[in-house]
N, CA, C and O of each residue as an XYZ file, in Angstrom:
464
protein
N       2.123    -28.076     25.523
C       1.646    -28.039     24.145
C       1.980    -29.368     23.480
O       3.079    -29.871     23.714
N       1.196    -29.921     22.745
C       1.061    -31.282     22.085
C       1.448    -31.279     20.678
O       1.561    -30.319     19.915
N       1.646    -32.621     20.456
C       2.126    -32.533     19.132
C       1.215    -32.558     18.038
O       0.106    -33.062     18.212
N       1.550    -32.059     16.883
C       0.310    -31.873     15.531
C       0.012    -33.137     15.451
O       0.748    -34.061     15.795
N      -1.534    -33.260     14.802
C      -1.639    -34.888     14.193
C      -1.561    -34.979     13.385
O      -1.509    -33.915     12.768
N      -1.478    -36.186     12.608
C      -0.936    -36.579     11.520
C      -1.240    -36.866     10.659
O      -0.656    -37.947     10.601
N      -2.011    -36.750      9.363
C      -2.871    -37.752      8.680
C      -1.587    -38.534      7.186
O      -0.482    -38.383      6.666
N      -2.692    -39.271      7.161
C      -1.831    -39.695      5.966
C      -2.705    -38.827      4.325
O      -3.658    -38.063      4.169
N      -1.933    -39.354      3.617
C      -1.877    -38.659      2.055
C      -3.561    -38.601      2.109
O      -3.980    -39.261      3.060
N      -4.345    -38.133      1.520
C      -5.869    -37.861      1.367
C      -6.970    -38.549      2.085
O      -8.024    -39.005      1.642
N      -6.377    -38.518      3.590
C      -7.151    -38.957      4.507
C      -7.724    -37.848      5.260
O      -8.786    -38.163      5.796
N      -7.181    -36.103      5.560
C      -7.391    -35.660      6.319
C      -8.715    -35.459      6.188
O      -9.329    -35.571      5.127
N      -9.316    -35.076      7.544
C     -10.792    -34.954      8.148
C     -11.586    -33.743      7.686
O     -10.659    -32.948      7.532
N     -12.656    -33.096      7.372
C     -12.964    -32.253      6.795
C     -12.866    -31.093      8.064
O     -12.803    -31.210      9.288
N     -12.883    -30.213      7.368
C     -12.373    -28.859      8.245
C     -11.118    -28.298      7.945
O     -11.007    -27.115      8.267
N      -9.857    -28.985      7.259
C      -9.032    -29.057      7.247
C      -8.311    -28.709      5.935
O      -8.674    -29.385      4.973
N      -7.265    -27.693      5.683
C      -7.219    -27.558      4.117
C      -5.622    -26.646      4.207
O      -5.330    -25.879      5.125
N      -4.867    -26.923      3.184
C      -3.573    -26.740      2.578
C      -3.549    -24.861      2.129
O      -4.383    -24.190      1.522
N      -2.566    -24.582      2.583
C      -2.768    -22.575      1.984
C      -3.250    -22.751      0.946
O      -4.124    -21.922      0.693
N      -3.008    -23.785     -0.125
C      -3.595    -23.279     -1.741
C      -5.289    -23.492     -1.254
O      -6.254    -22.734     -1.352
N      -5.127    -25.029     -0.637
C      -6.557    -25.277     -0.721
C      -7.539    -24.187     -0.336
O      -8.696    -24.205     -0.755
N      -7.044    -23.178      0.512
C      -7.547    -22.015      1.037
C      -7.584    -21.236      0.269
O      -8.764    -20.995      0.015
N      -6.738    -20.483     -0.462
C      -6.549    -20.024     -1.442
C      -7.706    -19.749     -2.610
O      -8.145    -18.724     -3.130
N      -8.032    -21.429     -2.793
C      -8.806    -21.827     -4.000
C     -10.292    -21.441     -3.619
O     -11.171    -21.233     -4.455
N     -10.462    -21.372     -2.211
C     -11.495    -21.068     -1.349
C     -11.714    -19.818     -1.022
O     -12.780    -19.562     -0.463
N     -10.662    -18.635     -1.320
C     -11.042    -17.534     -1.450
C     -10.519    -16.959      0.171
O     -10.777    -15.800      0.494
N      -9.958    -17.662      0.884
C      -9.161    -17.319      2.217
C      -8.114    -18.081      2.261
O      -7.731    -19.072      1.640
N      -7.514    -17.101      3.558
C      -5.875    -17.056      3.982
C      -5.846    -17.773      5.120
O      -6.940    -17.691      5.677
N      -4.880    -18.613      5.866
C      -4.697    -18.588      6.908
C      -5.235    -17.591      8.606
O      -5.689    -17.979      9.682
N      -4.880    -16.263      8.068
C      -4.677    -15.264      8.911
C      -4.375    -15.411     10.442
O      -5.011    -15.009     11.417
N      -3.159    -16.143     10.341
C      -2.234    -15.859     11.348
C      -2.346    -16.975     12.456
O      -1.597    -17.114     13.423
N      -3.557    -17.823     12.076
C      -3.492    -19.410     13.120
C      -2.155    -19.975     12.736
O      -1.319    -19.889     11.836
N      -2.379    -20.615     13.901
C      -0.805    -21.538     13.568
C      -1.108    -22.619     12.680
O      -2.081    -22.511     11.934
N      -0.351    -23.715     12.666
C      -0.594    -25.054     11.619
C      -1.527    -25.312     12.924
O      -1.459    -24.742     14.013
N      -2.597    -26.537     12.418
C      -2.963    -27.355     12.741
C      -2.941    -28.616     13.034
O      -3.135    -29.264     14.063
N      -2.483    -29.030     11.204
C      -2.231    -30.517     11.499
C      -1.154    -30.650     10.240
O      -0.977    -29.781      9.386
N      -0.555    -31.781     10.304
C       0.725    -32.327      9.137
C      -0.208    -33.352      8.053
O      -1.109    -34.025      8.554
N       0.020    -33.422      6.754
C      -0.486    -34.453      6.246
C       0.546    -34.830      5.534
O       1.068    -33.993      4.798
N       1.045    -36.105      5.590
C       2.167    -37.036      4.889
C       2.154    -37.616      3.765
O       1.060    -38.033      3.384
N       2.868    -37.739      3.242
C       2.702    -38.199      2.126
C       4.206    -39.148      1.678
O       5.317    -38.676      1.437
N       3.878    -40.292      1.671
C       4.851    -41.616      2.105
C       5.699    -41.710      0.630
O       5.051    -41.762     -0.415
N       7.349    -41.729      0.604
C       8.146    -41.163     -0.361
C       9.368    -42.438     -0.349
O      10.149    -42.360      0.600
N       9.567    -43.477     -1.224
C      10.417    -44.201     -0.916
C      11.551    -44.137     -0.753
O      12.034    -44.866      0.113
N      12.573    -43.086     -1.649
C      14.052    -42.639     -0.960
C      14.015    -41.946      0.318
O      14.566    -42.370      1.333
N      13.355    -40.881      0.237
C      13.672    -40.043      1.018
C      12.987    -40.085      2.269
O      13.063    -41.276      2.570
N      12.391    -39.527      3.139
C      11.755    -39.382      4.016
C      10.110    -38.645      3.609
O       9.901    -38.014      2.573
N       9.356    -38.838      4.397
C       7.624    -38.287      4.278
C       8.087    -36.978      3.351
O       9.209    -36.473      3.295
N       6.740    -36.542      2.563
C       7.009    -34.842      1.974
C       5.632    -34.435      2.522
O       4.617    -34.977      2.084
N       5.583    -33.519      3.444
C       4.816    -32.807      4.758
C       4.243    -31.485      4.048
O       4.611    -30.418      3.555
N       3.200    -32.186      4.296
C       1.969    -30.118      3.773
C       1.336    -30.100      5.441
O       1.078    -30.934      6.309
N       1.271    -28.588      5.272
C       0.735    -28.076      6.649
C      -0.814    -27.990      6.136
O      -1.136    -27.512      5.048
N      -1.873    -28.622      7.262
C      -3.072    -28.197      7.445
C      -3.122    -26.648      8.316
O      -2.190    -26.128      8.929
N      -4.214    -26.244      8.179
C      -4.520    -25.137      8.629
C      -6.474    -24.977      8.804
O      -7.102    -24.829      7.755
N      -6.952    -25.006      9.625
C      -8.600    -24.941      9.925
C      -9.325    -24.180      9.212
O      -9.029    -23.010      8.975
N     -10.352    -24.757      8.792
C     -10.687    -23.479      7.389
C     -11.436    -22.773      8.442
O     -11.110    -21.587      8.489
N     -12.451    -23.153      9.415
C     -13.408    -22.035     10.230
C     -12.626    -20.978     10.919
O     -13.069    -19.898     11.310
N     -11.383    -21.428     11.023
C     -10.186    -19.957     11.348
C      -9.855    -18.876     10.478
O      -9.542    -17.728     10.791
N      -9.996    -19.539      9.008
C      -9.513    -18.850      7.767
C     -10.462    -17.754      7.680
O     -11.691    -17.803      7.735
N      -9.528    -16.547      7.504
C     -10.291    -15.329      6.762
C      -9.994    -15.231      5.512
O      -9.091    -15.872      4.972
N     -11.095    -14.020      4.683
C     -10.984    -13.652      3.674
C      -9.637    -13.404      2.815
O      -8.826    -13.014      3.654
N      -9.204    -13.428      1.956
C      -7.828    -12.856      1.345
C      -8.254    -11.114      1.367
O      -9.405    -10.689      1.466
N      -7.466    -10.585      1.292
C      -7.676     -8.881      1.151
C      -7.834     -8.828     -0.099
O      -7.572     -9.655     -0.972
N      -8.216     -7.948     -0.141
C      -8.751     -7.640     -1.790
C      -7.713     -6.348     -2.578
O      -7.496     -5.209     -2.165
N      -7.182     -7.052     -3.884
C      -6.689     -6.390     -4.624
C      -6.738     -4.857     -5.352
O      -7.153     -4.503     -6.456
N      -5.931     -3.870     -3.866
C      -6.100     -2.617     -4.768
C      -5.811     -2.271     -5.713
O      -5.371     -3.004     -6.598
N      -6.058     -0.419     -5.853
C      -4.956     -0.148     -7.340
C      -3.333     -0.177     -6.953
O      -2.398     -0.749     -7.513
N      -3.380      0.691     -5.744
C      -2.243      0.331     -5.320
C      -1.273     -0.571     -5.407
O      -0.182     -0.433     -5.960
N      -1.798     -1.728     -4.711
C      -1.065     -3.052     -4.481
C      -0.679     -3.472     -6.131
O       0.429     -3.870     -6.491
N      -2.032     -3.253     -7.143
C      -2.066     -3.950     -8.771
C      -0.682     -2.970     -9.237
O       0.354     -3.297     -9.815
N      -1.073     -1.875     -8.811
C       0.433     -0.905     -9.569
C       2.007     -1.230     -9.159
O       2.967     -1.254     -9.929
N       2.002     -1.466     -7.763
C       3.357     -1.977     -7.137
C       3.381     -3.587     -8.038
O       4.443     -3.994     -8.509
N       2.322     -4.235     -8.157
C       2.942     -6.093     -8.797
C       3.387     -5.889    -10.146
O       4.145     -6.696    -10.685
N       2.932     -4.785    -10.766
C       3.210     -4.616    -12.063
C       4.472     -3.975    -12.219
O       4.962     -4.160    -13.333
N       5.350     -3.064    -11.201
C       6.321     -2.318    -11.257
C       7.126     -3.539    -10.894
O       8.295     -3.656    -11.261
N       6.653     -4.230    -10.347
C       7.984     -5.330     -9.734
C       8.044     -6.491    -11.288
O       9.038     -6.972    -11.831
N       6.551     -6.647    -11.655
C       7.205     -7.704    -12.484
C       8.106     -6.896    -13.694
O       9.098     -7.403    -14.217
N       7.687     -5.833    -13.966
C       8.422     -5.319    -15.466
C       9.536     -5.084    -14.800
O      10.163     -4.433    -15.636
N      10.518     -5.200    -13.455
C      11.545     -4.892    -13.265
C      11.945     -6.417    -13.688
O      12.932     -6.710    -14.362
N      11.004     -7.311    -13.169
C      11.726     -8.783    -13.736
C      12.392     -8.822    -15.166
O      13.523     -9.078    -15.578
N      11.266     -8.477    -15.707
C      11.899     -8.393    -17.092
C      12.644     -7.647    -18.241
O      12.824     -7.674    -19.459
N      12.966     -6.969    -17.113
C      13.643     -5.952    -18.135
C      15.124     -6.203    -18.075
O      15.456     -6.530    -16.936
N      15.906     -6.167    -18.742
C      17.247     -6.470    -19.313
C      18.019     -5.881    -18.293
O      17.499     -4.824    -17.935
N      18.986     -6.130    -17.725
C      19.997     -5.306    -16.928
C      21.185     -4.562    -18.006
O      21.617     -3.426    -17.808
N      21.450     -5.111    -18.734
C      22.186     -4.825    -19.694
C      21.855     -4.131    -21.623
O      22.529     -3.595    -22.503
N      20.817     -4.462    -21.487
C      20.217     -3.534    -22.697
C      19.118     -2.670    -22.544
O      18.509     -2.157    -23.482
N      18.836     -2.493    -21.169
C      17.675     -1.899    -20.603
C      15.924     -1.960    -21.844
O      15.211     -1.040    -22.243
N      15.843     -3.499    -22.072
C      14.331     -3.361    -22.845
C      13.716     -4.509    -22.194
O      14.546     -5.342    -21.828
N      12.686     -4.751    -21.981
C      11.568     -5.442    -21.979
C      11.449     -6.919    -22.924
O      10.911     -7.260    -23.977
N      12.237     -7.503    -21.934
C      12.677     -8.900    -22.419
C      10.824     -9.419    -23.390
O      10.548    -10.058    -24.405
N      10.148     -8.804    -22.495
C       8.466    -10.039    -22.632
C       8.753    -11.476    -21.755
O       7.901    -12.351    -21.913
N       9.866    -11.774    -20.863
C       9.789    -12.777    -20.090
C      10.118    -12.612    -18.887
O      10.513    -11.446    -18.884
N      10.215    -12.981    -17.910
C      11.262    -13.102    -16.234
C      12.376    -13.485    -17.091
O      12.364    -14.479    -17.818
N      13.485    -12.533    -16.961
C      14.607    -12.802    -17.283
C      15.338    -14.069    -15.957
O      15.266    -14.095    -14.728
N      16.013    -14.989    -16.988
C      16.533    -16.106    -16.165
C      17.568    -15.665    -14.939
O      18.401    -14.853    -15.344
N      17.717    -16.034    -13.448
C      18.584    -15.763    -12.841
C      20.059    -16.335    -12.783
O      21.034    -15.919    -12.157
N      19.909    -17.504    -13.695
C      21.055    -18.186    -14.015
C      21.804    -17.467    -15.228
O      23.027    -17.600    -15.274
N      21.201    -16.760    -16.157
C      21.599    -15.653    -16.696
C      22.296    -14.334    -16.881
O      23.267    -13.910    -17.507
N      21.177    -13.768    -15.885
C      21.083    -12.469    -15.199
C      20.926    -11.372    -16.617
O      21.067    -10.163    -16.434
N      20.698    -11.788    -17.679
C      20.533    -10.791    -18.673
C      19.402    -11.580    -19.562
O      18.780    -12.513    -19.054
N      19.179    -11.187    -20.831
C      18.043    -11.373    -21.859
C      18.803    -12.285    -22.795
O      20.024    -12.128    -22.819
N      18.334    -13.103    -23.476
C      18.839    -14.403    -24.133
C      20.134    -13.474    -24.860
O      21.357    -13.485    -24.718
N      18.837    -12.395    -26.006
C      19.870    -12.339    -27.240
C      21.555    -11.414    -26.378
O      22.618    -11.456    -26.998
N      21.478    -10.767    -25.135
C      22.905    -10.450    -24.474
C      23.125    -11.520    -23.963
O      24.326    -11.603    -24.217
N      22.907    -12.330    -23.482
C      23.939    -13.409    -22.754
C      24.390    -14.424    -23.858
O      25.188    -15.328    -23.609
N      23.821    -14.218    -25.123
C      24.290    -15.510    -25.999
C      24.130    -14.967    -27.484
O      23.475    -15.561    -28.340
N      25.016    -13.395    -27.754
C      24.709    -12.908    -28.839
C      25.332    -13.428    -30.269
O      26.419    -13.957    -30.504
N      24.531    -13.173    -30.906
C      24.675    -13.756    -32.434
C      26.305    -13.695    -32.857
O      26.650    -12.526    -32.684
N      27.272    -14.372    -33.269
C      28.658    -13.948    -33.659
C      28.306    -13.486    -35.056
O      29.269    -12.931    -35.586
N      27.605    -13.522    -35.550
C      28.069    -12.919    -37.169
C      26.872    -11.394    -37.553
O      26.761    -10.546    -38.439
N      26.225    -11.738    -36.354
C      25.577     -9.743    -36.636
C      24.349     -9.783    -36.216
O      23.769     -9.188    -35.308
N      23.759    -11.171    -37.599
C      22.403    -10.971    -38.025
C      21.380    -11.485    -37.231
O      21.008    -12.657    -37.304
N      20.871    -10.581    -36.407
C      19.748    -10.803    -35.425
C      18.185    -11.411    -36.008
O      17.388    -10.678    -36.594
N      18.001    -12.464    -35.804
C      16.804    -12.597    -36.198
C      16.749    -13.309    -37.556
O      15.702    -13.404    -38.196
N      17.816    -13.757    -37.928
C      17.726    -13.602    -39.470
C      17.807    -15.579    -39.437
O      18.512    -16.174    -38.622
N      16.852    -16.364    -40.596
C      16.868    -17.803    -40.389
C      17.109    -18.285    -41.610
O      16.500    -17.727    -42.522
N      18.019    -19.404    -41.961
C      17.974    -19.754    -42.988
C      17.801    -20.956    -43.723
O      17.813    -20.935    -44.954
């Protein structure tokens, strides 16, 4: 088995496209391996590497049940919901946090909300 080829930053050959780029195209990978590396030349550090993947390999994305829509919605409102005041932040509560602004950094003198 041989090694991937290589292209440089917005050279690769047509046929050829990034998971989003697939994505944006309305297909997945589905389960080919990489294809090819495309580089992208970084002066401290070393190359920063996106995987190609063959679009004539790419299948469809699956299509969004109720199912699946009901489980993304149970997971995100678990994001946001407070561990500690149990409400509905309205955001992804921060993990550097782990709670909702007004508990991790509550008001010292009472008045919630109040501006002057």
């Amino acid at each position: 088995m041989g090694a991937l080829p290589v292209f440089r930053w917005r050279l690769a050959p047509d046929g050829y496209a990034t998971r989003r780029q697939l994505r944006a195209l309305g297909l997945r990978p589905g389960g080919q391996p990489v294809a090819a590396q495309l580089e992208r030349p970084r002066r401290r550090r070393g190359p920063l590497v996106a995987y190609l993947y063959r679009v004539d390999l790419a299948v469809p994305v699956r299509p969004m049940t109720r199912a699946r829509r009901a489980a993304l919605e149970r997971a995100n409102r678990a994001r946001r919901t407070c561990p500690s005041c149990r409400r509905d932040a309205g955001y992804v509560i921060p993990a550097a946090l782990g709670t909702c602004v007004p508990c991790a950094f509550p008001d010292p003198d009472g008045s919630e909300g109040s501006t002057q």
